[in-house]
N, C-alpha and C positions, 0 to 999 in steps of 0.2 A: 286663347287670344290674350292671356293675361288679365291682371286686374288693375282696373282705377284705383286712385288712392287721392285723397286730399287733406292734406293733415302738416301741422307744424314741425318741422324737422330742423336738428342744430348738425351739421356735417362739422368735421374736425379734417384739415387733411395736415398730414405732415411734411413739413420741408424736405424737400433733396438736400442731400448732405452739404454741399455746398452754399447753401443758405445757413447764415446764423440766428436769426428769430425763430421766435415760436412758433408752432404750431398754429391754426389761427381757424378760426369756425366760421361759418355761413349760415346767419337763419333768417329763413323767409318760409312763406305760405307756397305752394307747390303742388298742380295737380299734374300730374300724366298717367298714360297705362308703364307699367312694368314692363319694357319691352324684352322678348327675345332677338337677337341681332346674330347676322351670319357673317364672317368673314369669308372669302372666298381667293384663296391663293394666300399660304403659308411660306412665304420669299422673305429679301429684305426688310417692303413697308408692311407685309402681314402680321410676320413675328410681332415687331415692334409695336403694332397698334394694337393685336390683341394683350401686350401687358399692359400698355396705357388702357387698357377697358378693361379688365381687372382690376389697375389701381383705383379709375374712379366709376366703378359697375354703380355704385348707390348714387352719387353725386349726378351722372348721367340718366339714371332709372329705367336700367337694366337689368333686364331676370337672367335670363340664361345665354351664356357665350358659345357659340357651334363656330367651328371654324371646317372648312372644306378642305382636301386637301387633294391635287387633281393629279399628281404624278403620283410613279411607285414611289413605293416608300423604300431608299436606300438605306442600307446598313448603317452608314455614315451618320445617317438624318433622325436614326430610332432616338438616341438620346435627347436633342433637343424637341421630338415631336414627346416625349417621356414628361419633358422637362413642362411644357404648356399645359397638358394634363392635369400636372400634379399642380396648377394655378387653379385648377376647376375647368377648364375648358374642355368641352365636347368636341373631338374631334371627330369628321365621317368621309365616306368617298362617296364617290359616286356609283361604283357595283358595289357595293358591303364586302371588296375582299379583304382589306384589313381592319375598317374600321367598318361602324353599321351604314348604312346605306343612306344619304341628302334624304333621298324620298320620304324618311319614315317621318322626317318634322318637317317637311316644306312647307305643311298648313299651319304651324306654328310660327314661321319665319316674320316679323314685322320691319325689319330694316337690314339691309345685306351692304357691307363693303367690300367693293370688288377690287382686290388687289392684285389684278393678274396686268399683263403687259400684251404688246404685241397683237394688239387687237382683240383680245380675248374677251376684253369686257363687253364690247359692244355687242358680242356674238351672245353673250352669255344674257343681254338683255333680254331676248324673247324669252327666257325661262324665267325671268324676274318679273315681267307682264305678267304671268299668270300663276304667278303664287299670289294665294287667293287673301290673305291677310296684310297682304305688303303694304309699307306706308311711304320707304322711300327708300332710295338707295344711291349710291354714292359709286364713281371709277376714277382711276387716277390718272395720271398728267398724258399717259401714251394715247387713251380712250375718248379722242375727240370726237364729240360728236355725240357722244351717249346723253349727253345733256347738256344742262346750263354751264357754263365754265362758271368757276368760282375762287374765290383764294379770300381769307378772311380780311373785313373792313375796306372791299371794295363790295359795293353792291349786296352788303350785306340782305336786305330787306329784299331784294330781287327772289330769294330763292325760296320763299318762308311760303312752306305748302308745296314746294318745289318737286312732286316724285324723283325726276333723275338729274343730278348733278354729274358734271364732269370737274374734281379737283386740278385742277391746272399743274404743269410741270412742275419740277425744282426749280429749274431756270426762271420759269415763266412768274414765281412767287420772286426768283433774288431780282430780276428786272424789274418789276409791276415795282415793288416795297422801295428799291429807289426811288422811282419818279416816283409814289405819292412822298417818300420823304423828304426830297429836295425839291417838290413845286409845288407841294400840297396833295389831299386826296381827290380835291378836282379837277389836277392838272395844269390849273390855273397861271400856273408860273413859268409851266415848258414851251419853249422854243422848237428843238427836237434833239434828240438823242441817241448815241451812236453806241454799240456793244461787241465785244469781243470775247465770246464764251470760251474760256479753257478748261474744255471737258478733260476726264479721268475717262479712262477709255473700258473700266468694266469694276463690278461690284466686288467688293473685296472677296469675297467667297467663291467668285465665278475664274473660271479660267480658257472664255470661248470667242469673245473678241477681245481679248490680247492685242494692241499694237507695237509695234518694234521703231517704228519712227510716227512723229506728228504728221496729222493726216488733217488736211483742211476741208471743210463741207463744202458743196457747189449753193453760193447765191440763184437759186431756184425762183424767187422771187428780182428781178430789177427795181423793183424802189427798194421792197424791206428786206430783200437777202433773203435771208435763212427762216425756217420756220418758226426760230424766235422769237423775234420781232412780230411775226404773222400772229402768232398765240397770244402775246403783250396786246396785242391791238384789239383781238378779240374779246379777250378779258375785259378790257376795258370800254369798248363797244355795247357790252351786255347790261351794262349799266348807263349808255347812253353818252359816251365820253368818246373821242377821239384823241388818239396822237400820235407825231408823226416820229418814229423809231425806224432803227436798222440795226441791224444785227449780222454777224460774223462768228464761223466756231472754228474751232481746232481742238482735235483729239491728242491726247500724248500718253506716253507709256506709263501712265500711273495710275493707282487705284486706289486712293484717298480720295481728295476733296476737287471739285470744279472751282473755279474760280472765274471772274468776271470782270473787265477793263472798262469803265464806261467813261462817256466823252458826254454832258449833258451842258446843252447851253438855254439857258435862264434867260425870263422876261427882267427880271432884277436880280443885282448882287448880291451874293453867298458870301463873308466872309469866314474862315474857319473856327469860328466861335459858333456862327451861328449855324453850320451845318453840325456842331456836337451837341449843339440842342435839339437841336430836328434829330437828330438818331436818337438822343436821350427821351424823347418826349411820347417816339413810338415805338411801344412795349413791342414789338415785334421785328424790331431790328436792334443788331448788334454792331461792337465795335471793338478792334484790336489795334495794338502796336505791335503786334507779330508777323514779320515776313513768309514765316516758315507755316506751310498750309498744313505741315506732318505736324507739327509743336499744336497747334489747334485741334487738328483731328485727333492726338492720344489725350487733350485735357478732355476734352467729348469724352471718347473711349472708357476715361478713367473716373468722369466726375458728374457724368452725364446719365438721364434716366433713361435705363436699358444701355447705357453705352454711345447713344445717340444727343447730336445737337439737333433744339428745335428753330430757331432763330429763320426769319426768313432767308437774311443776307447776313452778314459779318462784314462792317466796313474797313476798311485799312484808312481807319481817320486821320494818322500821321505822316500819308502818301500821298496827298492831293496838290494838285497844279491847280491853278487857277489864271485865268486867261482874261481877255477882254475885258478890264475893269472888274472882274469877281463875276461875271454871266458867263464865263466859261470855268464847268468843273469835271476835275479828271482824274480818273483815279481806279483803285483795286477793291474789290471785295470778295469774301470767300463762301462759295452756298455747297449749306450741310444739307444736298441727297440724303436722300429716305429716311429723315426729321423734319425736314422742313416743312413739307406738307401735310404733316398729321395735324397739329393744331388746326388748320382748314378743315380738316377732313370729320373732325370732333364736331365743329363750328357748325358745317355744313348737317349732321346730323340733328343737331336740337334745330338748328333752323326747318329744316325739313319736318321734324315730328313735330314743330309747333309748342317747343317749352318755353313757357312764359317767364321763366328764368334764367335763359342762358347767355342774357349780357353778364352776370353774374357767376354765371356754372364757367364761362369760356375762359372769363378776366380771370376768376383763380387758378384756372386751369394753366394759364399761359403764366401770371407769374412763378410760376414751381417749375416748369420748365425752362423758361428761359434766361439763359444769364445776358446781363445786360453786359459784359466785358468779359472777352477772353483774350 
């Protein structure tokens, strides 16, 4: 089950290369158990979050990393499954035919991220009930319903002892991270809000929903459209908050970055001074003077940890209209898919396991990840 530990500890973590300061340390008093954690589905958000739990296994107080891995293993895929290994990761299946078999440490498992899609996580829940040491576990944005929706700095304290978390979409973090930036995290300044998701219609690795022409969603909902807005409302519900949103998507032939047009109309006026302070002020959004969503996504690619942006949204601060005396704002932002939601999904874990230091473990966390301007 692992061991307790309580003892003075000084962490050092090192900047991403794109940071120029130092190195910078963290000491405080600190108890938890050593946990063992399972990832479950080695895809896009899996890869990436088992090197983010390598890079901070001590900072987080993690023993051992198992990652599942539920399809055959393709020729294509030996190398990168090589490549995780050789971080220290245990990799298994589910019949032991290439790797050893889930079964033989299920009783050792205390925290599982489930990064599978498609439903799979909820399915996968009745097998997480009854691993006998579990303390908590986490599904990503498709897996509504698995539990509490969450997205970091809303609702933080909702989820603390929380068994099952549901991290909420990409989308559903670059929508939410607007409105609290431009009315507060209370809401307190929206009117309502209008969205038009310009989805990337498949993962850069995939080549199975491909579109050939822009393909628009059916408004399923008559107030809030799309299940966008549905998810935003949720989110923000779980914390006892309401507002009134709508949303809009369209798929198109590309497989970089989504992007997002929003139309938000204000209790009081914004002028563009003060919506670069509201982005400047929350660590978890960004901002560009870049049109090109491809110029963004190769500085990620090239400058980024793993290759990935973690940023909720990216604003296009130099494109905004402003309307109705400054209570109307309108404008572009660009949201980095399969980054976005891991710092939530880190968040959502010390919350869950009840570390008494992860306003601390989170805030350095998110500094090294996120660049405030690209």
């Amino acid at each position: 089950m692992g061991n307790w530990f309580r003892y003075y500890h000084q962490f050092t973590i090192s900047p991403i290369n794109y940071f120029p300061n130092q190195p910078i340390c963290i000491d405080f008093f600190y108890t938890f158990i050593q946990m063992n954690i399972l990832v479950n589905g080695i895809g896009n958000i899996g890869s990436t979050l088992l090197q983010l739990l390598v890079k901070y296994k001590d900072l987080l107080g993690i023993d051992s990393i198992f990652a599942l891995k539920n399809t055959a293993v393709q020729p294509w895929k030996e190398e990168e499954l090589k490549t995780l290994q050789n971080l220290g990761i245990e990799i298994f299946d589910k019949d032991g035919k290439n790797f050893r078999p889930i079964s033989e440490v299920e009783n050792e498992i205390h925290y599982v991220f489930d990064c599978m899609s498609n439903g799979f996580g909820n399915k996968n829940k009745s097998w997480y009930e009854n691993l006998p040491n579990l303390k908590g576990a986490s599904a990503q944005g498709s897996e509504k319903g698995f539990g509490k929706p969450f997205m970091s700095e809303i609702g933080n304290e909702h989820i603390i002892s929380e068994k099952y978390v549901q991290i909420v979409s990409c989308n559903t973090h670059s929508l939410a991270s607007l409105l609290t930036t431009f009315t507060g995290s209370d809401l307190s300044g929206l009117i309502k809000a209008d969205f038009v998701i310009v989805r990337r219609s498949e993962d850069l690795s995939h080549h199975e929903r491909l579109v050939s022409a822009n393909v628009i969603s059916r408004h399923r909902n008559p107030m809030a459209g799309t299940h966008h807005a549905e998810d935003v409302k949720d989110l923000f519900l779980a914390s006892g908050l309401d507002c009134n949103v709508q949303s809009s998507d369209i798929t198109t032939p590309s497989q970089l970055m989504h992007s997002v047009r929003f139309n938000i109309e204000l209790k009081s006026p914004l002028n563009q001074s003060d919506i670069e302070n509201r982005i400047n002020k929350n660590p978890l959004v960004s901002k560009t003077k870049t049109f090109d969503s491809n110029i963004i996504f190769e500085f990620g690619r090239r400058h980024g940890f793993a290759g990935r942006l973690y940023s909720h949204c990216i604003v296009n601060y130099n494109n905004l209209i402003f309307e109705n005396n400054e209570t109307n704002i309108k404008g572009w932002a660009f949201v980095p898919q399969e980054g976005n939601t891991l710092i939530s999904t880190l968040h959502a874990f010390l919350l869950q396991t009840k570390n008494e230091n992860s306003v601390q473990i989170i805030t350095e966390i998110q500094k090294y990840l996120i660049r405030k301007k690209w």
